[in-house]
DRENZAGU-569142 format. One record per residue: chain; residue in three letters; x, y, z of N, C-alpha, C in turn. Coordinates in pm, 1 decimal. Layout:
LOKE,c,r,n.u,n.v,n.w,ca.u,ca.v,ca.w,c.u,c.v,c.w
LOKE,A,ALA,X,Y,Z,X,Y,Z,X,Y,Z
...
This chain:
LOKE,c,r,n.u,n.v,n.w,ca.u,ca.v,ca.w,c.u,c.v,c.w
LOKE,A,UNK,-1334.6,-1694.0,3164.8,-1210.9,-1636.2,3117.5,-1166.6,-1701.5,2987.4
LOKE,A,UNK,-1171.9,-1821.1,2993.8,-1134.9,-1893.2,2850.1,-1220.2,-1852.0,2737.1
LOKE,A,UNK,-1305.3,-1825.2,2746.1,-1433.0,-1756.2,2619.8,-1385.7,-1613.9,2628.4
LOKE,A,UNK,-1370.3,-1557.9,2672.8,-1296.5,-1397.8,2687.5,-1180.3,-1383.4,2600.7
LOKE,A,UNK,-1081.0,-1531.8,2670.0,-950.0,-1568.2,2596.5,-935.5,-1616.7,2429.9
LOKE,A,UNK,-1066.3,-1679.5,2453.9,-1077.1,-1737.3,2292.3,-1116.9,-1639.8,2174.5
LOKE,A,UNK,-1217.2,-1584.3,2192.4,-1305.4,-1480.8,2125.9,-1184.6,-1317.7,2151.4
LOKE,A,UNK,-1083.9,-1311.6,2213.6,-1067.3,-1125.9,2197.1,-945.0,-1149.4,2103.3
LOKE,A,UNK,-902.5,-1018.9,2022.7,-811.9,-1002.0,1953.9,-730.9,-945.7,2019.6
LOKE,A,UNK,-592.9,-1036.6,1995.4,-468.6,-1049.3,2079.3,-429.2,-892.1,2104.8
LOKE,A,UNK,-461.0,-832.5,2041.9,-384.4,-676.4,2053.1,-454.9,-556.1,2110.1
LOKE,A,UNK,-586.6,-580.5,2140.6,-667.5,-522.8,2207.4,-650.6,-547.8,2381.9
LOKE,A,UNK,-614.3,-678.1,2403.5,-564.9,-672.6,2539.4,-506.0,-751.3,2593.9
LOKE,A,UNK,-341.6,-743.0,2624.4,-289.1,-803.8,2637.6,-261.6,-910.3,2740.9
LOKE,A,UNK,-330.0,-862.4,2845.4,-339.0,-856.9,2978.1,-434.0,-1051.6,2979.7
LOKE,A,UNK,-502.9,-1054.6,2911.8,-633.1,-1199.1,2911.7,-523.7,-1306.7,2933.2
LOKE,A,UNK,-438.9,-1296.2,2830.8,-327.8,-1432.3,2930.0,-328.9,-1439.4,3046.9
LOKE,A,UNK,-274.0,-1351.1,3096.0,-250.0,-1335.7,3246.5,-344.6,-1415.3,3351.7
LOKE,A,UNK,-443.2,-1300.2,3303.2,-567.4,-1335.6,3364.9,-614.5,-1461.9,3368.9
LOKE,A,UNK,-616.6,-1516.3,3256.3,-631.3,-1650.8,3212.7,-557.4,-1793.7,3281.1
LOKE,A,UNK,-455.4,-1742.5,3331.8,-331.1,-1843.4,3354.5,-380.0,-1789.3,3487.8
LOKE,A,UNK,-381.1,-1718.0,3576.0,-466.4,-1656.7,3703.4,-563.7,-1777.7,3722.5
LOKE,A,UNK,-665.4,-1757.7,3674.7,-728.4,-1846.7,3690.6,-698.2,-2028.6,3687.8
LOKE,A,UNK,-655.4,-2024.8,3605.1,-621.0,-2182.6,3598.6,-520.5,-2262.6,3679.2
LOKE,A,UNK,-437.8,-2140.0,3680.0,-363.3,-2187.2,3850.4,-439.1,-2193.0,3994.8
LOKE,A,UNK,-528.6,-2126.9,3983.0,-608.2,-2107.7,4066.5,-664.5,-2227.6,4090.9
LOKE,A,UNK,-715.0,-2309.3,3967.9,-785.7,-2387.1,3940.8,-739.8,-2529.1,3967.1
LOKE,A,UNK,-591.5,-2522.1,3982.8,-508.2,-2663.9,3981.2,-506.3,-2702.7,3848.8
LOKE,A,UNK,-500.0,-2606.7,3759.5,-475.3,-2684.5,3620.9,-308.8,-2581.6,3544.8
LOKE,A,UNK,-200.2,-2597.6,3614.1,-78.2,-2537.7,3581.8,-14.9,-2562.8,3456.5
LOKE,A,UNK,-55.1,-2677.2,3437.6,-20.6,-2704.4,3278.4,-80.2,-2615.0,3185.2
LOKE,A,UNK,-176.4,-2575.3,3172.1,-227.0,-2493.8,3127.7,-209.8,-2376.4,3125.4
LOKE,A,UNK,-156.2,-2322.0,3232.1,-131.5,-2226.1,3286.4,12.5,-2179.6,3202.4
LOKE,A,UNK,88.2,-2260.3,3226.5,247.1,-2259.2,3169.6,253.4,-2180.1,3058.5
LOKE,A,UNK,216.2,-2160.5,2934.0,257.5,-2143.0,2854.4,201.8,-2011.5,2830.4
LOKE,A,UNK,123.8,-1962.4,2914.6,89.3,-1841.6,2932.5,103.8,-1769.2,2967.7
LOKE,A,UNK,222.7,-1797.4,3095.8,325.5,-1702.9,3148.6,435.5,-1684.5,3092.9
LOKE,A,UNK,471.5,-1754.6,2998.7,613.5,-1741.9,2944.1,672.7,-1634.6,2878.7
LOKE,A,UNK,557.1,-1521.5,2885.9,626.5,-1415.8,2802.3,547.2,-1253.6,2843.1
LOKE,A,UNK,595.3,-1171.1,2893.9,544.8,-1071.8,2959.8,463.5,-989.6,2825.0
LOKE,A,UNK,291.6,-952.7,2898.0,245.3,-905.9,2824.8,314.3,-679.5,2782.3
LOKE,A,UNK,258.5,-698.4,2637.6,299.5,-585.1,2543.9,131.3,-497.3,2507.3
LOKE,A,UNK,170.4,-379.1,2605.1,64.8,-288.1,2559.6,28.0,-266.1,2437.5
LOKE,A,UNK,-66.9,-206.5,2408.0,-111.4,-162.0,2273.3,-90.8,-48.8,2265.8
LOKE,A,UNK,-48.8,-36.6,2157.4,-61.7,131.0,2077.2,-114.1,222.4,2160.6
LOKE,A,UNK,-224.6,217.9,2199.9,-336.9,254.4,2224.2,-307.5,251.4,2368.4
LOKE,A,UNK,-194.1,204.3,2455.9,-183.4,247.5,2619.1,-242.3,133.2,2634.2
LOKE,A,UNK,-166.4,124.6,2800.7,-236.1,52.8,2875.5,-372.6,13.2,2888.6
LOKE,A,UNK,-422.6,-107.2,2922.4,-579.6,-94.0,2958.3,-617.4,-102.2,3040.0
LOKE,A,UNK,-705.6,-66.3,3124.6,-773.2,-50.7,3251.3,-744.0,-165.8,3388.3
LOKE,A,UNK,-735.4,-279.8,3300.9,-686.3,-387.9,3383.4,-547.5,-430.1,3378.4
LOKE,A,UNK,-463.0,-339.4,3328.6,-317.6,-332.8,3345.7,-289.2,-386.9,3474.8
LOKE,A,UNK,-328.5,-303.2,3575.2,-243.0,-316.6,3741.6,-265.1,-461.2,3743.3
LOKE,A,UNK,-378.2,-557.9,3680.1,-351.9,-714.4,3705.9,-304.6,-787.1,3630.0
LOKE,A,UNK,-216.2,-752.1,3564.5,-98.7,-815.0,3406.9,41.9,-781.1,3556.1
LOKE,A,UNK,70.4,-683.5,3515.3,184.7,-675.7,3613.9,168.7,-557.3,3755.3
LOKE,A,UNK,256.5,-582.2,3853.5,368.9,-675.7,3852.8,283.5,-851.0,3880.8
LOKE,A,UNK,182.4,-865.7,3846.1,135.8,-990.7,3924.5,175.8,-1135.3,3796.1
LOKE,A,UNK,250.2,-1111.8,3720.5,282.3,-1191.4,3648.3,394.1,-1286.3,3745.7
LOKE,A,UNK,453.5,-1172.5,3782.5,573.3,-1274.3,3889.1,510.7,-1335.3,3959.1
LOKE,A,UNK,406.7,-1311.3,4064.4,341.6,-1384.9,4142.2,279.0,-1507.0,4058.4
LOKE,A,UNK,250.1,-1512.6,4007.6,201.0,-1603.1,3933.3,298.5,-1720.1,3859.5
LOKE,A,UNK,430.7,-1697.7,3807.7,532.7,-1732.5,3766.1,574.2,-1775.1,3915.6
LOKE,A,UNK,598.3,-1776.0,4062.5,625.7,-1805.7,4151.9,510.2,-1876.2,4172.6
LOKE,A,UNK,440.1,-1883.4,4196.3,301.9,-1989.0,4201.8,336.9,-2096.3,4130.1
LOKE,A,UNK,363.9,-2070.9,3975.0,366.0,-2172.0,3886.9,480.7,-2291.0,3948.8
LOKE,A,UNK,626.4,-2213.4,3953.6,714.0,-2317.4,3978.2,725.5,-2348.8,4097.4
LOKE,A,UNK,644.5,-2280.7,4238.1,634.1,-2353.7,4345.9,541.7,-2481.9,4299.0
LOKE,A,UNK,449.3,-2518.4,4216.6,390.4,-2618.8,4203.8,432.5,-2693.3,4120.6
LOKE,A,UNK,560.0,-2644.9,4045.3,625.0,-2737.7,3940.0,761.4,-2756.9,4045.4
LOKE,A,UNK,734.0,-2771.0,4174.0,902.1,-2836.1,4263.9,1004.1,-2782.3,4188.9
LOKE,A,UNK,1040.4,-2658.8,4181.3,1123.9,-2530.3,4158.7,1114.1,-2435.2,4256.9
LOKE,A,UNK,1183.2,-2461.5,4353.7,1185.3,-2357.9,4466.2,1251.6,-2229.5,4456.8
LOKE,A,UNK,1368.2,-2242.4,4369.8,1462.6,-2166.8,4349.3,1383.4,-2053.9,4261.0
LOKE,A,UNK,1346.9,-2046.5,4157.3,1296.9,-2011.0,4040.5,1130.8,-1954.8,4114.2
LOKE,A,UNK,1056.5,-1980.4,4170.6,931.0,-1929.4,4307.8,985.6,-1832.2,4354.8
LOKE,A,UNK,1098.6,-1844.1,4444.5,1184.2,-1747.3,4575.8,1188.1,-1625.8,4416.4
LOKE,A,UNK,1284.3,-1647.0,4347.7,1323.6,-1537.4,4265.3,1221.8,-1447.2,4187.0
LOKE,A,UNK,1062.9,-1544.6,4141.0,986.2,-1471.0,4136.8,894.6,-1370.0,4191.1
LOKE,A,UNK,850.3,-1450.8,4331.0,815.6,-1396.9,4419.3,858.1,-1246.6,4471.0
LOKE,A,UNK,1060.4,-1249.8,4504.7,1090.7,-1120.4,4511.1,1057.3,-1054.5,4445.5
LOKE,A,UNK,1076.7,-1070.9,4296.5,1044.2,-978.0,4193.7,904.5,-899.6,4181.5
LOKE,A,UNK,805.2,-996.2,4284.0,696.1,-962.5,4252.6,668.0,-867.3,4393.5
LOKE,A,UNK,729.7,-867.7,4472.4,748.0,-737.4,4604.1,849.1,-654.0,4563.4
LOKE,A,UNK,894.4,-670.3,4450.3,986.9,-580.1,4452.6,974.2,-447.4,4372.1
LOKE,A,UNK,823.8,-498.7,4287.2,809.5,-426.5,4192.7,736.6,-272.9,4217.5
LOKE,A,UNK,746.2,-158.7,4133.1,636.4,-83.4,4212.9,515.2,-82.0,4162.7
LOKE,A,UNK,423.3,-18.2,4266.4,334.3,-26.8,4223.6,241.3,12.5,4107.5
LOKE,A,UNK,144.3,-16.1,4059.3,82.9,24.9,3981.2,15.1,177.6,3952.4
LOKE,A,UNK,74.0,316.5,3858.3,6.0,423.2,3866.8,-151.7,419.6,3799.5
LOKE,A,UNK,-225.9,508.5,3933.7,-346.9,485.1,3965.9,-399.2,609.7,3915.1
């Protein structure tokens, strides 16, 4: 994912953060992760891309991941809802 992340042009798909920070939380590396959630990804011109449905809503989940492991419970709970709360992805 990080060679995916490094090598694509930011506007072709917005979604590789995500993904990216996905992984690395995954990974136990949240620091890393952080600064990659901080800002909800922006389609292209050009529409959505195929791997949209895993940019959102799973950003919240992920943003609740993050600060359950950064001892932010409060700020987890609120993401989390957000992230059941959202609808689903058109298929």
């Amino acid at each position: 994912m990080k060679q995916l992340y490094d090598g694509a042009n930011p506007s072709a798909d917005a979604g590789l953060p995500v993904l990216l920070a996905w992984t690395w939380l995954e990974t136990g590396r949240a620091n890393e992760a952080a600064p990659l959630l901080r800002f909800n990804p922006i389609p292209s011109n050009s529409g959505a891309s195929m791997f949209a449905a895993f940019d959102f809503p799973r950003i919240y989940y992920l943003r609740g991941l993050l600060a359950e492991q950064e001892g932010k419970p409060g700020e987890a709970r609120a993401n989390y809802q957000l992230f059941r709360h959202s609808p689903a992805p058109i298929r």
